[in-house]
PDB file of N, CA, C and O in Angstrom:
ATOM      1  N   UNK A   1     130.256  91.055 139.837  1.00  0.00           N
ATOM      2  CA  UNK A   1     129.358  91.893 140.593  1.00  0.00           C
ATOM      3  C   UNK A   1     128.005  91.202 140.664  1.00  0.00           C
ATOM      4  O   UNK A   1     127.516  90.491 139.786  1.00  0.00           O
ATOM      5  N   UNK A   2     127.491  91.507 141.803  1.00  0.00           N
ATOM      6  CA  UNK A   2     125.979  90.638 142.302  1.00  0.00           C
ATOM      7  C   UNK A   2     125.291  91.967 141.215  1.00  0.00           C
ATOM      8  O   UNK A   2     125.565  93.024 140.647  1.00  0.00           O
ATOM      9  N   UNK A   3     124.237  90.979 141.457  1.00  0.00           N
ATOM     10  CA  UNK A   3     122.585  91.720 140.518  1.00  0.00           C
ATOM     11  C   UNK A   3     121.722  92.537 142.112  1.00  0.00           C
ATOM     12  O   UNK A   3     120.643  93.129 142.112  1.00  0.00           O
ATOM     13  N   UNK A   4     122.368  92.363 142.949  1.00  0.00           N
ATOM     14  CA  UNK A   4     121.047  92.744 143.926  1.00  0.00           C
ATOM     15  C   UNK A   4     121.343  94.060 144.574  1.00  0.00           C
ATOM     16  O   UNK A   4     121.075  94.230 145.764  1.00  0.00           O
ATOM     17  N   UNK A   5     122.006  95.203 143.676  1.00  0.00           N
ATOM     18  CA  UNK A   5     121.889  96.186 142.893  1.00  0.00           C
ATOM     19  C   UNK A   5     122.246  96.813 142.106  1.00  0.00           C
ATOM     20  O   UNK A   5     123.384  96.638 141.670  1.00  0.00           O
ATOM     21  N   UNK A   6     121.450  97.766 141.617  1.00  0.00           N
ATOM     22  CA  UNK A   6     121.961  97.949 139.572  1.00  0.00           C
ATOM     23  C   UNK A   6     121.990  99.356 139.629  1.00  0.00           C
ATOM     24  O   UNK A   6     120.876  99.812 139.887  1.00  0.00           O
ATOM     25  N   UNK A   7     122.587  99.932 139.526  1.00  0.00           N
ATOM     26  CA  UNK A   7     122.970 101.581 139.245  1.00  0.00           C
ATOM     27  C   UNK A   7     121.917 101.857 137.776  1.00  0.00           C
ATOM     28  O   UNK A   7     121.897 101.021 136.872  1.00  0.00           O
ATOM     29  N   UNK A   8     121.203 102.958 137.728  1.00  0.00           N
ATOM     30  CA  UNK A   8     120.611 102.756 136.077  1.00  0.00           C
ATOM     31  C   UNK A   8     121.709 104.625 135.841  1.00  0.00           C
ATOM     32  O   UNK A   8     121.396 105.756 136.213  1.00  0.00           O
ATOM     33  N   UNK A   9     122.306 104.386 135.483  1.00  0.00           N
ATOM     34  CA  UNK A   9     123.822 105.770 134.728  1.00  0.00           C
ATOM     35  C   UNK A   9     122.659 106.100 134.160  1.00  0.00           C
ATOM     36  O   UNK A   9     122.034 106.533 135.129  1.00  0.00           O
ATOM     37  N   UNK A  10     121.777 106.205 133.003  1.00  0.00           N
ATOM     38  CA  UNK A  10     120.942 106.888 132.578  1.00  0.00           C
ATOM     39  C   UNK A  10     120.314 107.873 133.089  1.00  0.00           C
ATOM     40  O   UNK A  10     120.414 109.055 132.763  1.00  0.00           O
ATOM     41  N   UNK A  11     119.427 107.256 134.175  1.00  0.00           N
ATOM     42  CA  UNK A  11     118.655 107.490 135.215  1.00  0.00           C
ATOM     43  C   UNK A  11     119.417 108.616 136.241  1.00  0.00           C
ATOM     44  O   UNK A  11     118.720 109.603 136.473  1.00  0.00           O
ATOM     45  N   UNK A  12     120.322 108.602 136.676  1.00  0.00           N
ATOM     46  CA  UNK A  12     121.022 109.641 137.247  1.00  0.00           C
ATOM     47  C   UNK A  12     121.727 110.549 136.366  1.00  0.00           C
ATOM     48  O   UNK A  12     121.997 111.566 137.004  1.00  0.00           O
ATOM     49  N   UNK A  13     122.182 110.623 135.049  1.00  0.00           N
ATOM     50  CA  UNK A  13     122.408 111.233 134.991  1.00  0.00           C
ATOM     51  C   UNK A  13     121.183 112.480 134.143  1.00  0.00           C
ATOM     52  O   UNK A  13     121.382 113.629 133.748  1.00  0.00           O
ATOM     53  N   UNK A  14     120.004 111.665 134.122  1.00  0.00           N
ATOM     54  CA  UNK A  14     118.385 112.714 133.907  1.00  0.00           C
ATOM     55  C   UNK A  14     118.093 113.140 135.403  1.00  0.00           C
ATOM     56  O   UNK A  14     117.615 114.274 135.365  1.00  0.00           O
ATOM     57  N   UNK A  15     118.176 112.744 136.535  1.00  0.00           N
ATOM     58  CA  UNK A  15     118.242 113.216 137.919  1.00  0.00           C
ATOM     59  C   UNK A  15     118.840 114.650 137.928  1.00  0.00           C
ATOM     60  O   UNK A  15     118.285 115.687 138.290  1.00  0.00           O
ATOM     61  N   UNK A  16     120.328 114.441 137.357  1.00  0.00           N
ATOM     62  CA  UNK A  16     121.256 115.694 137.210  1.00  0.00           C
ATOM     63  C   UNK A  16     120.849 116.670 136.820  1.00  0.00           C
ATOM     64  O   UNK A  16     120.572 117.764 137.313  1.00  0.00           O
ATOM     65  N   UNK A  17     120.796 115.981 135.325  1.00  0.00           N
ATOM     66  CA  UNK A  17     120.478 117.201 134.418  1.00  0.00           C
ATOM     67  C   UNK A  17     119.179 118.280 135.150  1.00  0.00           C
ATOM     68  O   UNK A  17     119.207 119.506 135.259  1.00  0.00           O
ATOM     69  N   UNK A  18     118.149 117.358 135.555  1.00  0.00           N
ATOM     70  CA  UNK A  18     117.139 118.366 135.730  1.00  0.00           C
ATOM     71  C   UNK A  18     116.998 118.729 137.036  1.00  0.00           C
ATOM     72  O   UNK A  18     115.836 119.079 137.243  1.00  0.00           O
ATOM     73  N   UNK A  19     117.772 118.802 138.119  1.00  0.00           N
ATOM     74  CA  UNK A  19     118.500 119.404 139.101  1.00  0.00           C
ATOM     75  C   UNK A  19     119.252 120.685 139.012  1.00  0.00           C
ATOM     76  O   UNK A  19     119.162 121.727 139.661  1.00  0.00           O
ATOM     77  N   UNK A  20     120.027 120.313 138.017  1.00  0.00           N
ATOM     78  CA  UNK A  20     120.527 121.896 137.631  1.00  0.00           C
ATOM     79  C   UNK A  20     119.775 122.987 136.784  1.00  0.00           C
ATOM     80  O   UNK A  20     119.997 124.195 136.869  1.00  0.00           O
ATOM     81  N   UNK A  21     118.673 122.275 135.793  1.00  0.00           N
ATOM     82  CA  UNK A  21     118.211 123.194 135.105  1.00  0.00           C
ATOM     83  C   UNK A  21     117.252 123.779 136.151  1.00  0.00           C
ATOM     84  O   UNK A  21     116.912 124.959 136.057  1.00  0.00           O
ATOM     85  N   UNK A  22     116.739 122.881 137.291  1.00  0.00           N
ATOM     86  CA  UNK A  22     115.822 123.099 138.321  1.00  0.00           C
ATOM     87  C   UNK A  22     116.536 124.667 138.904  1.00  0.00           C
ATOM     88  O   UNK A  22     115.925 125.733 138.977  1.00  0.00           O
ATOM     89  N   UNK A  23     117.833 124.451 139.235  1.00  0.00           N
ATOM     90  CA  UNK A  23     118.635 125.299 140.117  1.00  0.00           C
ATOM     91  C   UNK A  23     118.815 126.542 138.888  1.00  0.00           C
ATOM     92  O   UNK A  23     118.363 127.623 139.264  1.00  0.00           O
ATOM     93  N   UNK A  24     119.199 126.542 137.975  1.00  0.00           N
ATOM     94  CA  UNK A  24     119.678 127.671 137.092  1.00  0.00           C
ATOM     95  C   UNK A  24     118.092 128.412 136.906  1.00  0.00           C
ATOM     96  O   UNK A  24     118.090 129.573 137.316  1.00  0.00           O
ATOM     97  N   UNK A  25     116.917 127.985 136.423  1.00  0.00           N
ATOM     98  CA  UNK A  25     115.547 128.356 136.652  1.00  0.00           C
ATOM     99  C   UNK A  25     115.062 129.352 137.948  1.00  0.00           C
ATOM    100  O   UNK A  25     114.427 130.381 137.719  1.00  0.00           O
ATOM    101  N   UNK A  26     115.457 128.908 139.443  1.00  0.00           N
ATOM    102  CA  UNK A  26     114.935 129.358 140.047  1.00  0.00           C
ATOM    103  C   UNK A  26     116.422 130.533 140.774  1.00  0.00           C
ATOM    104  O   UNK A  26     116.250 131.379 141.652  1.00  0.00           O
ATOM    105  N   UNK A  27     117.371 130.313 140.287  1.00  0.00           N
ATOM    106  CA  UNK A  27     118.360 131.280 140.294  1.00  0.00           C
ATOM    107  C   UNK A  27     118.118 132.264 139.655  1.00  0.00           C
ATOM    108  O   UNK A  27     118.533 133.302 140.169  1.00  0.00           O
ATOM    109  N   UNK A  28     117.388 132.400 138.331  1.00  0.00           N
ATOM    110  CA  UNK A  28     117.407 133.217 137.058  1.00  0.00           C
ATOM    111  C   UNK A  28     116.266 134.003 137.920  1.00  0.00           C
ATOM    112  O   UNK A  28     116.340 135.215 138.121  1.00  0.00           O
ATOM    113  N   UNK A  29     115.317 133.274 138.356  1.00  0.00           N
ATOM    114  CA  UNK A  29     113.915 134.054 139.076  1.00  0.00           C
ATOM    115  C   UNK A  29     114.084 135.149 140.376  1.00  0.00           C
ATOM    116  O   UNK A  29     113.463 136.186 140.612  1.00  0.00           O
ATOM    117  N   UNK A  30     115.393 134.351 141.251  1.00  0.00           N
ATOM    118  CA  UNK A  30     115.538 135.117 142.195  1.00  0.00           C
ATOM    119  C   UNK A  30     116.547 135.904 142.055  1.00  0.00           C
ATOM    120  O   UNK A  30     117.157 136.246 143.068  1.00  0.00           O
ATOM    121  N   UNK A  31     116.867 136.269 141.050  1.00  0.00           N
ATOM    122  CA  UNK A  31     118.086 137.179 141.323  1.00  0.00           C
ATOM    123  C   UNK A  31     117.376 138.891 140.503  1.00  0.00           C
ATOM    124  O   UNK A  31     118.031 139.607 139.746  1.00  0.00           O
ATOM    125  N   UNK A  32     116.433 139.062 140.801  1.00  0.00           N
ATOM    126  CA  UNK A  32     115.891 140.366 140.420  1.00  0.00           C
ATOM    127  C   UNK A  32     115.853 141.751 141.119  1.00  0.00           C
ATOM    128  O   UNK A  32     115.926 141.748 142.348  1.00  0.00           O
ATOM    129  N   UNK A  33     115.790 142.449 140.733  1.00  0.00           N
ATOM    130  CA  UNK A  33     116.356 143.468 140.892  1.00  0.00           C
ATOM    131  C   UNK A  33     115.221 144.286 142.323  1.00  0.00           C
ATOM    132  O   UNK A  33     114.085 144.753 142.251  1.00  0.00           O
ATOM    133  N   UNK A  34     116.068 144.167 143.363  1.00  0.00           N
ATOM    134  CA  UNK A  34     114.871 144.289 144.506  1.00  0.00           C
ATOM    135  C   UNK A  34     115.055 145.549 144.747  1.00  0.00           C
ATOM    136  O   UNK A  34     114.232 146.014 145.536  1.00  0.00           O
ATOM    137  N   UNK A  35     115.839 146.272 144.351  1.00  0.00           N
ATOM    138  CA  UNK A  35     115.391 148.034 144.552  1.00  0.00           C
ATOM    139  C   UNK A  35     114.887 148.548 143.759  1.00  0.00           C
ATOM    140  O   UNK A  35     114.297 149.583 144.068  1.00  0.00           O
ATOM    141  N   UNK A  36     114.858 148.113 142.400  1.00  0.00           N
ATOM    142  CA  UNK A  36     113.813 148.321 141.456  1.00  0.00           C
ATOM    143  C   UNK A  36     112.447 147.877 141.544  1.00  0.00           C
ATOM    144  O   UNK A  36     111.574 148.670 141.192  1.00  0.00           O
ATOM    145  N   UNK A  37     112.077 146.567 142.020  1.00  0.00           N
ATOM    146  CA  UNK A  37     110.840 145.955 142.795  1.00  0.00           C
ATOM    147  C   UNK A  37     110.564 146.795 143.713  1.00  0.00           C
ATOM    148  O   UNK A  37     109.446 147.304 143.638  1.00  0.00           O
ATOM    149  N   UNK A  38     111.534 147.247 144.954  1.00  0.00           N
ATOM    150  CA  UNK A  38     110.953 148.697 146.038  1.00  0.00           C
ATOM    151  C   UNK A  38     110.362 149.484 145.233  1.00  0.00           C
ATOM    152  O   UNK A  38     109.180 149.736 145.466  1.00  0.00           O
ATOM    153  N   UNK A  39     110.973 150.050 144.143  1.00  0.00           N
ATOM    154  CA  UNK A  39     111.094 151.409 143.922  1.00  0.00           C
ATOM    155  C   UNK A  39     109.106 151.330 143.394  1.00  0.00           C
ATOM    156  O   UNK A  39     108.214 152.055 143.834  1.00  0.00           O
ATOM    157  N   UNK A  40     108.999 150.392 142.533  1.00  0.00           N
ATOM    158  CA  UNK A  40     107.641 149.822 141.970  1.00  0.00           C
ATOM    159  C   UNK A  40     106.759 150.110 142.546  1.00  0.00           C
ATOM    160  O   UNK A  40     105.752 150.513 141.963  1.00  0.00           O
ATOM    161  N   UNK A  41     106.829 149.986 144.188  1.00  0.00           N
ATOM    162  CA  UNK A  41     106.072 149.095 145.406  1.00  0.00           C
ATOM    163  C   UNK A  41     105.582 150.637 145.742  1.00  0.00           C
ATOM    164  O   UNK A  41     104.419 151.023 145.857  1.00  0.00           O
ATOM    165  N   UNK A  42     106.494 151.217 145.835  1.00  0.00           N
ATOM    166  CA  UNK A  42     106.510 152.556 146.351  1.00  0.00           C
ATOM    167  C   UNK A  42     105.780 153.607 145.740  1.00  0.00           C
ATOM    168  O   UNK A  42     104.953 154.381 146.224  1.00  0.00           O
ATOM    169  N   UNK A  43     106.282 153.485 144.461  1.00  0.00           N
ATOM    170  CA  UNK A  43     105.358 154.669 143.309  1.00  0.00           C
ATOM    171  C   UNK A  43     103.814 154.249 143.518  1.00  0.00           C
ATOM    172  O   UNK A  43     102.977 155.135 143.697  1.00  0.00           O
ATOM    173  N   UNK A  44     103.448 152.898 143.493  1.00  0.00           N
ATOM    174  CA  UNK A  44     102.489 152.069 143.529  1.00  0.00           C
ATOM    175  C   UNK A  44     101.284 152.632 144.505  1.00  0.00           C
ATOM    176  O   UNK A  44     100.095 152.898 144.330  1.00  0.00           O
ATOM    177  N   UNK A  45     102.520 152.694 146.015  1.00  0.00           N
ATOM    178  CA  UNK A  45     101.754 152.967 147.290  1.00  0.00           C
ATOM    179  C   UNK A  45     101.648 154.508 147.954  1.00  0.00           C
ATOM    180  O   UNK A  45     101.023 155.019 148.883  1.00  0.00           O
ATOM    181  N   UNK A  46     102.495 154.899 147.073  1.00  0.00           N
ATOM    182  CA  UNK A  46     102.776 156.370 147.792  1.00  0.00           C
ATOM    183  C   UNK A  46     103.387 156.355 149.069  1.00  0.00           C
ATOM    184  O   UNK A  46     104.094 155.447 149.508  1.00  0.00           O
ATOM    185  N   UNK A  47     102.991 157.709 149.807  1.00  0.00           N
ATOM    186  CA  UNK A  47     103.232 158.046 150.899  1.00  0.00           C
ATOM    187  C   UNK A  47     102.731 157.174 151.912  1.00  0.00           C
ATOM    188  O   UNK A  47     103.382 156.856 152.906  1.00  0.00           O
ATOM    189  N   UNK A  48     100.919 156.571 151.514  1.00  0.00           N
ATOM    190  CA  UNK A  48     100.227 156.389 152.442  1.00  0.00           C
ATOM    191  C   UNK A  48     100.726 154.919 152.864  1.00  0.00           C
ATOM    192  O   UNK A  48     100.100 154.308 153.730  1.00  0.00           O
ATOM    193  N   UNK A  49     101.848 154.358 152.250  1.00  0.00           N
ATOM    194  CA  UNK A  49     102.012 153.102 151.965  1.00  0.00           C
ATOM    195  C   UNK A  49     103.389 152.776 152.426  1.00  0.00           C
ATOM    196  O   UNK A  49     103.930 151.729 152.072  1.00  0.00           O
ATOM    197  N   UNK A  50     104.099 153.831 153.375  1.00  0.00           N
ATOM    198  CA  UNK A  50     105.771 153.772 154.212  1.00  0.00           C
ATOM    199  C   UNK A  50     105.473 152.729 154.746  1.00  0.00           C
ATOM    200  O   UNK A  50     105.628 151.660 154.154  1.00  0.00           O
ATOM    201  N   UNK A  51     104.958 152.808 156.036  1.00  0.00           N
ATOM    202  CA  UNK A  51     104.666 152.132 157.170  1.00  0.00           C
ATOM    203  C   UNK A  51     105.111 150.133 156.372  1.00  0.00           C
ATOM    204  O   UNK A  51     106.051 149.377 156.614  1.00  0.00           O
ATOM    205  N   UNK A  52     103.597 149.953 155.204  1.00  0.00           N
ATOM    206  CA  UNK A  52     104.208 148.703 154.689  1.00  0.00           C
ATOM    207  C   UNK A  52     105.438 148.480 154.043  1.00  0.00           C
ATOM    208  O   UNK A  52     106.139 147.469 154.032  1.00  0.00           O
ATOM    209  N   UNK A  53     105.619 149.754 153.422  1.00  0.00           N
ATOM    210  CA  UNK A  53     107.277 149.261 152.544  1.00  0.00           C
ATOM    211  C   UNK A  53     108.109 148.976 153.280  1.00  0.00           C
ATOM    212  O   UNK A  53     109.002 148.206 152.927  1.00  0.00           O
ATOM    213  N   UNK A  54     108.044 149.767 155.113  1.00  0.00           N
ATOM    214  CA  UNK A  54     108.967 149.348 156.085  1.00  0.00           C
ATOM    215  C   UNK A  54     109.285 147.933 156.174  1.00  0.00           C
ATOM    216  O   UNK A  54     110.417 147.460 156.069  1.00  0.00           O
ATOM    217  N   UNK A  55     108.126 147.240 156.388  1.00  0.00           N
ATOM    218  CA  UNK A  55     107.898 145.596 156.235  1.00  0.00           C
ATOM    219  C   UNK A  55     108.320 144.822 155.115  1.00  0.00           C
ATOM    220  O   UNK A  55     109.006 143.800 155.133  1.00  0.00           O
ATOM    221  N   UNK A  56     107.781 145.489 154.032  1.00  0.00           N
ATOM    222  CA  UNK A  56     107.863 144.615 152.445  1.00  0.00           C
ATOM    223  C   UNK A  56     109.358 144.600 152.491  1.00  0.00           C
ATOM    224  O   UNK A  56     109.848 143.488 152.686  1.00  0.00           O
ATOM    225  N   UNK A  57     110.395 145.862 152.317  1.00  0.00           N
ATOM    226  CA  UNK A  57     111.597 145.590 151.558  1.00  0.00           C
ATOM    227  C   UNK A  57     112.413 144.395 152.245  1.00  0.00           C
ATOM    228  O   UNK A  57     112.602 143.326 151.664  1.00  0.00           O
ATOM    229  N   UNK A  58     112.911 144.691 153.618  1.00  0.00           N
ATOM    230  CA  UNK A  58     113.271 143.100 154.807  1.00  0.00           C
ATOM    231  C   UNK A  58     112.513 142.013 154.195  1.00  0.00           C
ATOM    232  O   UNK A  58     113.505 141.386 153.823  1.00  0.00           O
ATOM    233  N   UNK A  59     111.658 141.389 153.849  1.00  0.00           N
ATOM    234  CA  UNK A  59     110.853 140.600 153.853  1.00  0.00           C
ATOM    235  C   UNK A  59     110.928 140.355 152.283  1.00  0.00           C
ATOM    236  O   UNK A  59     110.900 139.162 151.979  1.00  0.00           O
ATOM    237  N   UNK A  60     111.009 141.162 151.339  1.00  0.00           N
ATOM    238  CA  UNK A  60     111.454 140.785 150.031  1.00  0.00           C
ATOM    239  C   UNK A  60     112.969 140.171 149.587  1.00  0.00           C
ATOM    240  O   UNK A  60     113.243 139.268 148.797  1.00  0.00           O
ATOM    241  N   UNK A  61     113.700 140.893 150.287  1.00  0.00           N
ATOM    242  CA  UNK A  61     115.110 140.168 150.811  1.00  0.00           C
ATOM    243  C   UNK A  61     115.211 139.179 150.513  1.00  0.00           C
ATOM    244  O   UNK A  61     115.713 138.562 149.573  1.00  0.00           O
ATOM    245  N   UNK A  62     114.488 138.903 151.724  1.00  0.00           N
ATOM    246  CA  UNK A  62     115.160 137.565 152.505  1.00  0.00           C
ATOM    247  C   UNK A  62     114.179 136.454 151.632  1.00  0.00           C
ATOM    248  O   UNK A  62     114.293 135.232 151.715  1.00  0.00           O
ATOM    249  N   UNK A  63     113.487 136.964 151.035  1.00  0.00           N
ATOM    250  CA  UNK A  63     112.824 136.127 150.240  1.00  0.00           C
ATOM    251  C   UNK A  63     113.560 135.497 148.812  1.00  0.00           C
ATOM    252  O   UNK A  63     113.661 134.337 148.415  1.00  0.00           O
ATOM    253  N   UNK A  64     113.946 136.575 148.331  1.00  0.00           N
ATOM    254  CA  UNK A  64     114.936 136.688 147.241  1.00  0.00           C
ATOM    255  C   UNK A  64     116.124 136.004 147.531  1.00  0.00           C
ATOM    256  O   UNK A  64     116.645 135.383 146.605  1.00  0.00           O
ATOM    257  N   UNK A  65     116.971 135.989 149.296  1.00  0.00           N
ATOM    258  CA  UNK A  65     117.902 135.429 149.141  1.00  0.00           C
ATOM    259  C   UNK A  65     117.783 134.047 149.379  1.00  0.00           C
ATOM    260  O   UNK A  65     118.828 133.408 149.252  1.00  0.00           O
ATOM    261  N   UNK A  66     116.401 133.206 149.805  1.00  0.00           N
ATOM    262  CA  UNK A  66     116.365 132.196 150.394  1.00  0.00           C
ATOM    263  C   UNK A  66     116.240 131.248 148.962  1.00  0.00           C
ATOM    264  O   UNK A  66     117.058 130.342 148.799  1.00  0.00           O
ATOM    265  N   UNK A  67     114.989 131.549 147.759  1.00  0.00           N
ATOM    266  CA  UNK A  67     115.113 131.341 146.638  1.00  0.00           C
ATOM    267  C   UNK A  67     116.339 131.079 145.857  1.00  0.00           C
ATOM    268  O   UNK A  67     116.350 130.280 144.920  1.00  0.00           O
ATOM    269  N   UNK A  68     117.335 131.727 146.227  1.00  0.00           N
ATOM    270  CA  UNK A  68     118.624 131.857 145.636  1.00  0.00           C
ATOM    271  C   UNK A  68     119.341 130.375 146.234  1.00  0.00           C
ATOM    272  O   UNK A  68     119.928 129.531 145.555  1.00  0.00           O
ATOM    273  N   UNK A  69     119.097 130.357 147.693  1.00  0.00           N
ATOM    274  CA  UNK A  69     120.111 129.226 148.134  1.00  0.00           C
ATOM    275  C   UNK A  69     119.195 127.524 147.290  1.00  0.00           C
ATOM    276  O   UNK A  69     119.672 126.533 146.737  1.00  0.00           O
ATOM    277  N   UNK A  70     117.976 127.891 147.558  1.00  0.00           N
ATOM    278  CA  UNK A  70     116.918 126.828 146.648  1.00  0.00           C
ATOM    279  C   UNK A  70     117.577 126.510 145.492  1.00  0.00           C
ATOM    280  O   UNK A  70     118.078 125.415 145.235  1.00  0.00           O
ATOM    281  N   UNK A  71     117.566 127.753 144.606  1.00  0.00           N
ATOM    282  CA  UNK A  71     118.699 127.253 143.192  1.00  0.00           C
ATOM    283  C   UNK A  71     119.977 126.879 143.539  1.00  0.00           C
ATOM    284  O   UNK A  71     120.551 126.192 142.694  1.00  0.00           O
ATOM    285  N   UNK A  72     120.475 127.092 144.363  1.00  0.00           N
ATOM    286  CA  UNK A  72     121.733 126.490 144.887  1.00  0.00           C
ATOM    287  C   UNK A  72     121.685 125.297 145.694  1.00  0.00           C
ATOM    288  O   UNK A  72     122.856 125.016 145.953  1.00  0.00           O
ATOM    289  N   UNK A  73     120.924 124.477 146.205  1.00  0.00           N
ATOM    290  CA  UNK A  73     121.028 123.426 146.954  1.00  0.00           C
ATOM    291  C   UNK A  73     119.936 122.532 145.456  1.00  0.00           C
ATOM    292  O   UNK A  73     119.748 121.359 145.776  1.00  0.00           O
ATOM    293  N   UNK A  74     119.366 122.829 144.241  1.00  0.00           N
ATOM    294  CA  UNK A  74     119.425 121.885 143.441  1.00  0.00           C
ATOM    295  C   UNK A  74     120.429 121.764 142.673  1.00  0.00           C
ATOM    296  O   UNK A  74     120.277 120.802 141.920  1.00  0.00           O
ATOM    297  N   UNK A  75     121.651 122.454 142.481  1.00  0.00           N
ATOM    298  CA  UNK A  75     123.173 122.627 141.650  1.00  0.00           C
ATOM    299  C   UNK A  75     123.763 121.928 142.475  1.00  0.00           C
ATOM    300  O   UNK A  75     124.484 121.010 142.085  1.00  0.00           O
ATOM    301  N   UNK A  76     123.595 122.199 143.797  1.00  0.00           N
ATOM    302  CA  UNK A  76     124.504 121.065 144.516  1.00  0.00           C
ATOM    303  C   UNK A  76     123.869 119.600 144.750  1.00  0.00           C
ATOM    304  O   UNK A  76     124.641 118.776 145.241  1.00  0.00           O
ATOM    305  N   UNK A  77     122.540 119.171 144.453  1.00  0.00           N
ATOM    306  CA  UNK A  77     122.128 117.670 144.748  1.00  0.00           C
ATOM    307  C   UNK A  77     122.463 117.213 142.914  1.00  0.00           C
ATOM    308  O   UNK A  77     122.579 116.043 142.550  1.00  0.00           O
ATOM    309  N   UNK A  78     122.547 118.159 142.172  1.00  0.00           N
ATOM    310  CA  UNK A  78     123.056 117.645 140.677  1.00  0.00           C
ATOM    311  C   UNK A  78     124.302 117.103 140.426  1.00  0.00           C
ATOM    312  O   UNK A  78     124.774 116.186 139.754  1.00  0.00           O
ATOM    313  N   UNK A  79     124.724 118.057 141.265  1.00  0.00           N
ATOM    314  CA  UNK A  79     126.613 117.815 141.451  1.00  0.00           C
ATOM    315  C   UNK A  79     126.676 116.307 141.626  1.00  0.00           C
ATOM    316  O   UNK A  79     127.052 115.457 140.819  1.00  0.00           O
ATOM    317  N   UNK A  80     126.002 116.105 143.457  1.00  0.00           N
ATOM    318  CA  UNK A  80     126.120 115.470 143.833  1.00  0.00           C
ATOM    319  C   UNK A  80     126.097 113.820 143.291  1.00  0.00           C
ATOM    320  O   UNK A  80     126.906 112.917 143.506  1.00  0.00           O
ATOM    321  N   UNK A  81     124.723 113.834 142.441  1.00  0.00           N
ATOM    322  CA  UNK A  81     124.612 112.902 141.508  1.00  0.00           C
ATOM    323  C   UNK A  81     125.965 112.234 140.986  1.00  0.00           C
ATOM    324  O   UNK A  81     126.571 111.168 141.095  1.00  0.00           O
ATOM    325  N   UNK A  82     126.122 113.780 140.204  1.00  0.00           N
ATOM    326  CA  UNK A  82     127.257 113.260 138.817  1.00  0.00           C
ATOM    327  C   UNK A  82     128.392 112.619 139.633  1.00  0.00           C
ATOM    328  O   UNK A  82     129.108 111.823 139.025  1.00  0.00           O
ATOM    329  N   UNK A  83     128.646 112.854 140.901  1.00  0.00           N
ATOM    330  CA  UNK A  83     129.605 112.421 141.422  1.00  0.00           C
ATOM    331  C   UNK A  83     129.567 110.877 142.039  1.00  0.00           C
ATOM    332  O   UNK A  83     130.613 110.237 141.937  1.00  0.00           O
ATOM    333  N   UNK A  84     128.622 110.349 142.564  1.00  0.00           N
ATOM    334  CA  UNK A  84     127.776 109.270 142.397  1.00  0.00           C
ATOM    335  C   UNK A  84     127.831 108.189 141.267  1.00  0.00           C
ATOM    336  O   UNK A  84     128.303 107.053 141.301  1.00  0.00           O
ATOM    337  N   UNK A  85     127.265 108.811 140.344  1.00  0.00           N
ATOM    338  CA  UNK A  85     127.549 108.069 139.010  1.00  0.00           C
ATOM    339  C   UNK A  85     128.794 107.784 138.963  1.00  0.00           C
ATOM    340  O   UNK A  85     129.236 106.646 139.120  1.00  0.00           O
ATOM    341  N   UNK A  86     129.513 108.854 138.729  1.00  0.00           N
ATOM    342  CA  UNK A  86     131.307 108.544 138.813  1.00  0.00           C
ATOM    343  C   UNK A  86     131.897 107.504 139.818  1.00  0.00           C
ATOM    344  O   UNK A  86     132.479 106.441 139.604  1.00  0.00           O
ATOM    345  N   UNK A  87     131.617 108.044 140.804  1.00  0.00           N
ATOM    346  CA  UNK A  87     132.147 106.972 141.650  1.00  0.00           C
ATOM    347  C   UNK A  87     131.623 105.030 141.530  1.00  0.00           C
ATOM    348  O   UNK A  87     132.291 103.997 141.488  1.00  0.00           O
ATOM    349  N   UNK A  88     130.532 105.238 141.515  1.00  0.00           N
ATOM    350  CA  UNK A  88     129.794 103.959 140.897  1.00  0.00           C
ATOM    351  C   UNK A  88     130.452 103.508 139.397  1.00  0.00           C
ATOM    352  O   UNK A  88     130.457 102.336 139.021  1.00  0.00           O
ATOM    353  N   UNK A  89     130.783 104.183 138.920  1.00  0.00           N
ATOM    354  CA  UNK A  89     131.363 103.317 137.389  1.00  0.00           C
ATOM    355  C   UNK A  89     132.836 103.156 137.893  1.00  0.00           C
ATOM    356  O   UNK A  89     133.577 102.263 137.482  1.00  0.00           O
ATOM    357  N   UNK A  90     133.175 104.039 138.763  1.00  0.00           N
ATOM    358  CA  UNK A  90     134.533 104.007 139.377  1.00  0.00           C
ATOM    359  C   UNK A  90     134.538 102.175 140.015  1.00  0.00           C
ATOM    360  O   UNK A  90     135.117 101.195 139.545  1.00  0.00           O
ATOM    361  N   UNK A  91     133.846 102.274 140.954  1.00  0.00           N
ATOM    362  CA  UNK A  91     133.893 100.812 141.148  1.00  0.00           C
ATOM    363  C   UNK A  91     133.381  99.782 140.533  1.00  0.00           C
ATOM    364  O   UNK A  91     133.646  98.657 140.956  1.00  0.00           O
ATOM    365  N   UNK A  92     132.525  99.959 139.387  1.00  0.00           N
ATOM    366  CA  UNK A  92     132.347  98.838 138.386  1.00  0.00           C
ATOM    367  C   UNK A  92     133.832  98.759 137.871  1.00  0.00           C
ATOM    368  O   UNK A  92     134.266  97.633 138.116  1.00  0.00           O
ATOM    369  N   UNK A  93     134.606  99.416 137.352  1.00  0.00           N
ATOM    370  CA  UNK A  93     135.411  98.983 136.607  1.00  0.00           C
ATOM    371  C   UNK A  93     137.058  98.727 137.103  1.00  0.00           C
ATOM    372  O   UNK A  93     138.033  98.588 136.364  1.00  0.00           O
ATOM    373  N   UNK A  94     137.014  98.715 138.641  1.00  0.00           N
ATOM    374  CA  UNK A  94     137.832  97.904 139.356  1.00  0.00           C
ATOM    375  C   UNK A  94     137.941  97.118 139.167  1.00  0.00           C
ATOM    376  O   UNK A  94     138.694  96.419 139.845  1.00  0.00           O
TER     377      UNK A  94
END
């Protein structure tokens, strides 16, 4: 095998690791309890305060679910790694 490039296996597999802890972190954050967050919003605002909760709860959503795919697209570039690595030692040792 040529030198003019070098896989560093170390190096990806600290890429990984903190890809997923990245993803399990911001999974753990978004997965909270958003009718209990309404319910908060609400006692908070009262009556005088419908009109915004109309807005807030849609909009907390989709906030919550977009966060979620975030922790999920760093679980999947971790994956991706480890699979990388693999395949790369796969062909070193052809």
């Amino acid at each position: 095998m040529s030198n003019i490039f070098s896989a560093e296996f170390g190096g990806m597999e600290a890429f990984a690791a903190t890809h997923h802890a990245a993803g399990e972190m911001v999974t753990s954050a978004s997965s909270a309890d958003s009718a209990a967050m309404l319910g908060a919003a609400a006692t908070a605002l009262g009556p005088i305060g419908a009109s915004f909760l109309a807005a807030y709860a849609p909009a907390q959503s989709n906030t919550l679910a977009g966060a979620t795919l975030v922790g999920q697209l760093h679980h999947a570039i971790g994956s991706a790694t480890q699979a990388v690595k693999a395949a790369h030692i796969a062909t070193d040792n052809a």
